[in-house]
C-alpha positions as a Python dict, from the first residue, in 0.01 Angstrom:
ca = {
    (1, 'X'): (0, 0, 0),
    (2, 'X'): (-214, 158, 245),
    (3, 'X'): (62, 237, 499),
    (4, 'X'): (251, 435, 214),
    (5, 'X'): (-74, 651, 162),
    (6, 'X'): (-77, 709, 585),
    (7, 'X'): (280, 780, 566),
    (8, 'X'): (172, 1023, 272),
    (9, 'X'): (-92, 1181, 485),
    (10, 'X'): (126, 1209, 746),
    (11, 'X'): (334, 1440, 529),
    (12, 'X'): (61, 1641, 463),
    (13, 'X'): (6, 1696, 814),
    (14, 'X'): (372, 1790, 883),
    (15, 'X'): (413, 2040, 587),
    (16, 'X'): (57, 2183, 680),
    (17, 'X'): (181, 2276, 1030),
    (18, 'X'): (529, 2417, 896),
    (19, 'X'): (285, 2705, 746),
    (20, 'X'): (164, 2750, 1121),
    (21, 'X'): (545, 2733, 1253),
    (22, 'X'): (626, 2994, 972),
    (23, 'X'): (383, 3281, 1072),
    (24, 'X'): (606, 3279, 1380),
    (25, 'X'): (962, 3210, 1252),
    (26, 'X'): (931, 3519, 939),
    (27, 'X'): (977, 3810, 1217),
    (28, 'X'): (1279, 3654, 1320),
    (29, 'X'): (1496, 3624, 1044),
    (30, 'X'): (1481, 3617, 654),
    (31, 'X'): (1319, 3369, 433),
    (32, 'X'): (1604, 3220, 290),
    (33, 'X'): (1820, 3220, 613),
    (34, 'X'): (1548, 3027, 782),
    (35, 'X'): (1539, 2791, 521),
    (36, 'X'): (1919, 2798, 556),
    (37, 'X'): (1903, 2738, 937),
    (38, 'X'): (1613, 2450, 866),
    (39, 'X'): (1809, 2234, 657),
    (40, 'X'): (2122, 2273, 830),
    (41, 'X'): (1970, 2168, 1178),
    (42, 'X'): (1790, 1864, 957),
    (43, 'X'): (2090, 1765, 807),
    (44, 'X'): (2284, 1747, 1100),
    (45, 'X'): (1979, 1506, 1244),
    (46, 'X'): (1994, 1293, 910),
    (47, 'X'): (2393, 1221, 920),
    (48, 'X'): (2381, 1119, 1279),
    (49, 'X'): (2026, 860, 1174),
    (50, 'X'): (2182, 772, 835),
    (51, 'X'): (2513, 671, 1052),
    (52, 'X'): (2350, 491, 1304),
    (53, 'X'): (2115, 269, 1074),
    (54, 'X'): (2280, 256, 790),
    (55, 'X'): (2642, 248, 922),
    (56, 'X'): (2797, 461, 585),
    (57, 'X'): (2699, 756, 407),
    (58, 'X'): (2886, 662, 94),
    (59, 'X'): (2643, 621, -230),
    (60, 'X'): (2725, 452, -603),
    (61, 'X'): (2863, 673, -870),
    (62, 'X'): (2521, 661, -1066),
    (63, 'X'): (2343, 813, -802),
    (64, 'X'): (2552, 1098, -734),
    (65, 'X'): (2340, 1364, -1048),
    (66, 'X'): (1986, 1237, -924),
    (67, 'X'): (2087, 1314, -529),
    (68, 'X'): (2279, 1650, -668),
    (69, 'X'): (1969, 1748, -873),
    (70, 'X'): (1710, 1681, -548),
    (71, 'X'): (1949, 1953, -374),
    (72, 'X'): (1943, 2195, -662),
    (73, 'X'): (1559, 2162, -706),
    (74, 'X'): (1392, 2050, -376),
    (75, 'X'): (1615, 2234, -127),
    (76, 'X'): (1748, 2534, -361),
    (77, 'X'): (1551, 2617, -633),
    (78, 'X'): (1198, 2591, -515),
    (79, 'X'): (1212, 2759, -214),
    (80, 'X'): (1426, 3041, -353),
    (81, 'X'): (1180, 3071, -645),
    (82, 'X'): (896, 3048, -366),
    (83, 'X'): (1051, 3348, -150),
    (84, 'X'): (1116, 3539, -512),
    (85, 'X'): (718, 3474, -585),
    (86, 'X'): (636, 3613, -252),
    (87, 'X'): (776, 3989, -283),
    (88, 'X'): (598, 4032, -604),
    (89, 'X'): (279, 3859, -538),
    (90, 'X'): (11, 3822, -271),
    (91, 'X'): (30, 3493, -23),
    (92, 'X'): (-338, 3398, -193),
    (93, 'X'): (-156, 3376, -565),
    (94, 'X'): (77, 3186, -411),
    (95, 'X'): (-134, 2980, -217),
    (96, 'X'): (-386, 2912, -555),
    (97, 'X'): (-88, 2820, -782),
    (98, 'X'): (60, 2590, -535),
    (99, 'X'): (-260, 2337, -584),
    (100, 'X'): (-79, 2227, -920),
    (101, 'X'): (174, 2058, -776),
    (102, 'X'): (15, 1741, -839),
    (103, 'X'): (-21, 1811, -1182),
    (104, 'X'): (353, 1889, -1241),
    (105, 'X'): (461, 1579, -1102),
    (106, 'X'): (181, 1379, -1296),
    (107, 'X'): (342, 1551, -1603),
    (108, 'X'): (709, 1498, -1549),
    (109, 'X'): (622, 1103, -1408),
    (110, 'X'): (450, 1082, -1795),
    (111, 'X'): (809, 1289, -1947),
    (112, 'X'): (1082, 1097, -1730),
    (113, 'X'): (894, 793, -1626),
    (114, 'X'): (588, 709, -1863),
    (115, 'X'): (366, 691, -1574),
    (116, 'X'): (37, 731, -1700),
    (117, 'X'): (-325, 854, -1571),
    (118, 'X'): (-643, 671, -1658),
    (119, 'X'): (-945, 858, -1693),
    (120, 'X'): (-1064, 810, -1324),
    (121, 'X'): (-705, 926, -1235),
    (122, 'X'): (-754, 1210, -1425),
    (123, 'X'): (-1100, 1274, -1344),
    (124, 'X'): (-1040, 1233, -963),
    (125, 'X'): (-672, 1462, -991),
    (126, 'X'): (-958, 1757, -1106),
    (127, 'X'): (-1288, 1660, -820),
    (128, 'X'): (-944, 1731, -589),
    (129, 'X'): (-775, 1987, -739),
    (130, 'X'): (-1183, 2180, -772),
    (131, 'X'): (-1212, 2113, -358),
    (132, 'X'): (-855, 2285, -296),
    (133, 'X'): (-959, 2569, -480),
    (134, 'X'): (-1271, 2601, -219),
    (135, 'X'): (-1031, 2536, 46),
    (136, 'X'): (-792, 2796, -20),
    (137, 'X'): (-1089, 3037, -139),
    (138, 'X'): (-1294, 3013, 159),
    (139, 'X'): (-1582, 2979, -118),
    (140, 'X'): (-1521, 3278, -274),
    (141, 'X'): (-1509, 3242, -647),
    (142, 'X'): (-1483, 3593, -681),
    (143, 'X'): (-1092, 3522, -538),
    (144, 'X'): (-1023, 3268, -798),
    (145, 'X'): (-1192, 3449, -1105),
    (146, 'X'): (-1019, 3773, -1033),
    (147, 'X'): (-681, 3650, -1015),
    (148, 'X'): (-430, 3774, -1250),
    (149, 'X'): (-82, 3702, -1327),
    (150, 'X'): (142, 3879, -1269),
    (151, 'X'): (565, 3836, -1211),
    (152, 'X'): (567, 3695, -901),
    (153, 'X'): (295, 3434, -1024),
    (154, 'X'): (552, 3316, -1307),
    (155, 'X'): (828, 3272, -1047),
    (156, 'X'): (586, 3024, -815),
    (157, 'X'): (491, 2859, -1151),
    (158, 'X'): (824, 2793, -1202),
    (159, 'X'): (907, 2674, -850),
    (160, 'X'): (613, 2421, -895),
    (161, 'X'): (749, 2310, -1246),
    (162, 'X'): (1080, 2278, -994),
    (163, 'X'): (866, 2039, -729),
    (164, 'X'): (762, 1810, -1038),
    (165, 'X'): (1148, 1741, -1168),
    (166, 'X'): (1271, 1715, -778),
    (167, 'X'): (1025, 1423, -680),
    (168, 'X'): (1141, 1287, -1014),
    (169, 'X'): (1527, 1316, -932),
    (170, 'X'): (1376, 1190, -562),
    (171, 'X'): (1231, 856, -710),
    (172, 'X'): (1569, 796, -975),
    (173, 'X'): (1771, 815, -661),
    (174, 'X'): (1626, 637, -485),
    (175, 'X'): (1696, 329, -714),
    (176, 'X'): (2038, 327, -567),
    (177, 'X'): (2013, 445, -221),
    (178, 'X'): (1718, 447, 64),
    (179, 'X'): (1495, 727, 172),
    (180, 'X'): (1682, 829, 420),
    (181, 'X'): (2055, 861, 241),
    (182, 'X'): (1842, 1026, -31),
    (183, 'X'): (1710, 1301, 208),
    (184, 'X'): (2035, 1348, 372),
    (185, 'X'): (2210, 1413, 77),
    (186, 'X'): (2010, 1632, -73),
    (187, 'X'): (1997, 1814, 217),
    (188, 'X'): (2379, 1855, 231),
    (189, 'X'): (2413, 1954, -160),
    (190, 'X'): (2096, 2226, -111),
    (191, 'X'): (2279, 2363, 249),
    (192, 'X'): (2629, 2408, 34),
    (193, 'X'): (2488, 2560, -224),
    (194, 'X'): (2251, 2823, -36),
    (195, 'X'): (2468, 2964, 118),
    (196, 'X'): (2602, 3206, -108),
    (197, 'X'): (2232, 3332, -83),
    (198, 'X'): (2246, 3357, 321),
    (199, 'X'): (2623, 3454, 414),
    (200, 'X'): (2473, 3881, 447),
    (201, 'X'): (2163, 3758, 615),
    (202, 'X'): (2266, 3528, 927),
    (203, 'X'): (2095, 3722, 1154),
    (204, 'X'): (1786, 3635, 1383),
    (205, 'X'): (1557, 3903, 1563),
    (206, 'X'): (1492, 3870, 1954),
    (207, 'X'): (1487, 3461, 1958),
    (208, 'X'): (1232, 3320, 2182),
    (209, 'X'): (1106, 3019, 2321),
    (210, 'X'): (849, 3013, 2066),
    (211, 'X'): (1115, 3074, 1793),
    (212, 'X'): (1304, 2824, 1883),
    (213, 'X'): (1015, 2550, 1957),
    (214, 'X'): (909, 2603, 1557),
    (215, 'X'): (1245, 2613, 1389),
    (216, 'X'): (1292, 2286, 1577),
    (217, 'X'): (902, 2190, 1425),
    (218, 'X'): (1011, 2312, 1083),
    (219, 'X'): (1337, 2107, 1073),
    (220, 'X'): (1294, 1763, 1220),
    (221, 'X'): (923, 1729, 1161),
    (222, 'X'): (845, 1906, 867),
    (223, 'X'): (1181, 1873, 687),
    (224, 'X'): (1313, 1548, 850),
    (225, 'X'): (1015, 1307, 917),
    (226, 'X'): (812, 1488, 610),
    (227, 'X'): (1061, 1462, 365),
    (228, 'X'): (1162, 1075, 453),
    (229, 'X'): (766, 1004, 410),
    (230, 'X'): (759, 1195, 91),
    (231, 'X'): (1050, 1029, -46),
    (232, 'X'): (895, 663, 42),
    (233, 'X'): (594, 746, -106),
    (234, 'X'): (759, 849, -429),
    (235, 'X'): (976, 507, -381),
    (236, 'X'): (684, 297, -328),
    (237, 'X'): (384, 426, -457),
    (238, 'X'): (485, 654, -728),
    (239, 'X'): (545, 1018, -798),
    (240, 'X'): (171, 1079, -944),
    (241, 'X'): (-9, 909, -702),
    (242, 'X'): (232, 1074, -412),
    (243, 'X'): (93, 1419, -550),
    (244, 'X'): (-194, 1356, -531),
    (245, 'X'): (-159, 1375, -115),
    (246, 'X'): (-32, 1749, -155),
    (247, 'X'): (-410, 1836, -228),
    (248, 'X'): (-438, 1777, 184),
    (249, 'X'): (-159, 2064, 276),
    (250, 'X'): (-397, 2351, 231),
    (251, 'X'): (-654, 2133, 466),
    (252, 'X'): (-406, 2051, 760),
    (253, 'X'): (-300, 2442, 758),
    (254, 'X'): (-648, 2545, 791),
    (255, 'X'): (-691, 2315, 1061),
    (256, 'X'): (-363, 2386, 1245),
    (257, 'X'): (-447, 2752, 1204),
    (258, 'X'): (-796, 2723, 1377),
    (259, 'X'): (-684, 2571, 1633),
    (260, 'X'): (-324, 2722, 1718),
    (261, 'X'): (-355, 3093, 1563),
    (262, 'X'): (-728, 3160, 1592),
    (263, 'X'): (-796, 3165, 1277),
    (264, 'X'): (-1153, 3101, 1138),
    (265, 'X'): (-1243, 2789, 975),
    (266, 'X'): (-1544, 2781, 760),
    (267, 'X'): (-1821, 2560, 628),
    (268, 'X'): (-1707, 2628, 306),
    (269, 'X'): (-1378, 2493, 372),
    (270, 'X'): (-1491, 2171, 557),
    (271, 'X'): (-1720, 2123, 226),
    (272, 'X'): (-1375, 2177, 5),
    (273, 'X'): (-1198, 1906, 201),
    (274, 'X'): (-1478, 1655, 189),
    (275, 'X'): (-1419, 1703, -190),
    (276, 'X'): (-1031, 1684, -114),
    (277, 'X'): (-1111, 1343, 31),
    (278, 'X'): (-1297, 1179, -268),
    (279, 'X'): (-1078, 1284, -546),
    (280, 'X'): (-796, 1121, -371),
    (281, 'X'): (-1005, 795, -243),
    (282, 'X'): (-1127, 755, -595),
    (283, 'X'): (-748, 802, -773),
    (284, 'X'): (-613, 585, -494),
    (285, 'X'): (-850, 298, -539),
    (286, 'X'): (-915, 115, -863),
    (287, 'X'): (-1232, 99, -1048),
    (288, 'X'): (-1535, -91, -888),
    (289, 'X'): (-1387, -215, -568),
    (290, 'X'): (-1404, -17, -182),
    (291, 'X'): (-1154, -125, 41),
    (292, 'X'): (-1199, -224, 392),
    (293, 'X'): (-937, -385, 462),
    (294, 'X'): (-609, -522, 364),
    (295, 'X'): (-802, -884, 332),
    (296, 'X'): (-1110, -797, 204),
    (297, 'X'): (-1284, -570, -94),
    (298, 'X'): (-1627, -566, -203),
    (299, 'X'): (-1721, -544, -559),
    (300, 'X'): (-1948, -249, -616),
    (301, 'X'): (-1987, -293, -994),
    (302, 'X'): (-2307, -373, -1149),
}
């Protein structure tokens, strides 16, 4: 199980780097073109993988609503709802309501799935959602007690409601076909179907080496690789406890942005991960036990 929570991680890492890659791809081109461009670039790396390991790219009948609902909602919908969110409301709003993506998927695994939380679970989803909240603040409750909503805030509600019923769809498919076919198809539905959005905006700005290093970032590692994790994890560990590893996104892009944009990284925000940390070792782990290994636990209960 442990290797599905690295794999998890990993994820985390690659999605909190795609914010990095984004602060440089956004003066290039428009949102949803890049998201356009992304996808088709991943796709084309999926169908030549899926080909060469799988040796077809035909799926059953049964899975063919699951794997054309992951391209609606993961590919489609959430990032257009995402973009929408963003020319009505500050990058902070979005930012703050993007921490309950855990909590949507928790809710739609109990709807579609009956997956439910005990009261550790529950307890621990809060301890991480609290230390995301200093994250993303810096420490400033001020930021979090004067936010109001506002238009743009329902639309990134609603893409997060979105995340929740795609990593649903994600783990239904993926009763008939691998991670990998999974990704790849939903990547071909979501490309078809965006591009009514993109055909007046295929244009990029002065392309540059460094434009073209983090579209290449954006599409094989944090659309390709990340995705492929993300869709194992839901597979093999469950949609809940998958969400749970979104908590780290904010703390990776903090990182990443220290160290390749300058920006500042605060106490405050190493204190908010630490808190990050526990919620998800204690919803990861069961009650009374502290692993060390994959051979050995010690019993910490009186």
């Amino acid at each position: 199980m442990q290797k599905y929570y690295l794999l998890l991680l990993c994820t985390s890492v690659l999605w909190g780097g795609n914010f990095v890659a984004g602060k440089i791809l956004v003066s290039h081109a428009t949102p949803m073109f890049l998201t356009e461009l992304r996808w088709t670039i991943a796709t084309i790396c999926l169908l030549i993988f899926v080909l060469i390991k799988e040796k077809s790219l035909s799926f059953p009948k049964a899975a063919f609503i699951p794997l054309l609902f992951m391209g609606i909602t993961g590919v489609l919908a959430f990032n257009f709802l995402m973009f929408l969110a963003l020319e009505y409301t500050s990058a902070d709003n979005v930012g703050l309501l993007s921490t309950l993506n855990p909590i949507s998927i928790a809710i739609a695994a109990y709807i579609f799935f009956k997956e439910k939380l005990s009261h550790r679970q529950l307890g621990a989803m809060l301890l991480s959602f609290f230390g995301v909240l200093i994250v993303i603040s810096h420490g400033d409750i001020q930021k979090i007690t004067s936010f109001h909503f506002n238009k743009g805030d329902l639309f990134m509600l609603s893409a997060v409601a979105v995340w929740g019923l795609y990593s649903m769809a994600a783990k239904k498919a993926m009763v008939y076909v691998s991670p990998y076919k999974s990704t790849l198809w939903a990547g071909i539905f979501g490309v078809i179907m965006m591009l009514p959005f993109t055909v007046q905006s295929m244009e990029i700005s002065n392309p540059n080496l460094s434009f073209w290093l983090a579209i290449l970032y954006s599409s094989i590692g944090a659309t390709v690789l990340a995705m492929i994790f993300w869709n194992i994890g839901i597979q093999k560990v469950g949609g809940t406890s998958s969400g749970m590893f979104l908590n780290f996104n904010p703390i990776f892009t903090s990182i990443l942005a220290y160290f390749f944009l300058g920006e500042t990284l605060t106490a405050s925000q190493l204190v908010g991960s630490f808190i990050v940390i526990l919620g998800v070792y204690f919803f990861t782990t069961r009650k009374g036990t502290f692993l060390l290994s994959k051979k050995t636990k010690v019993n910490i209960q009186a």
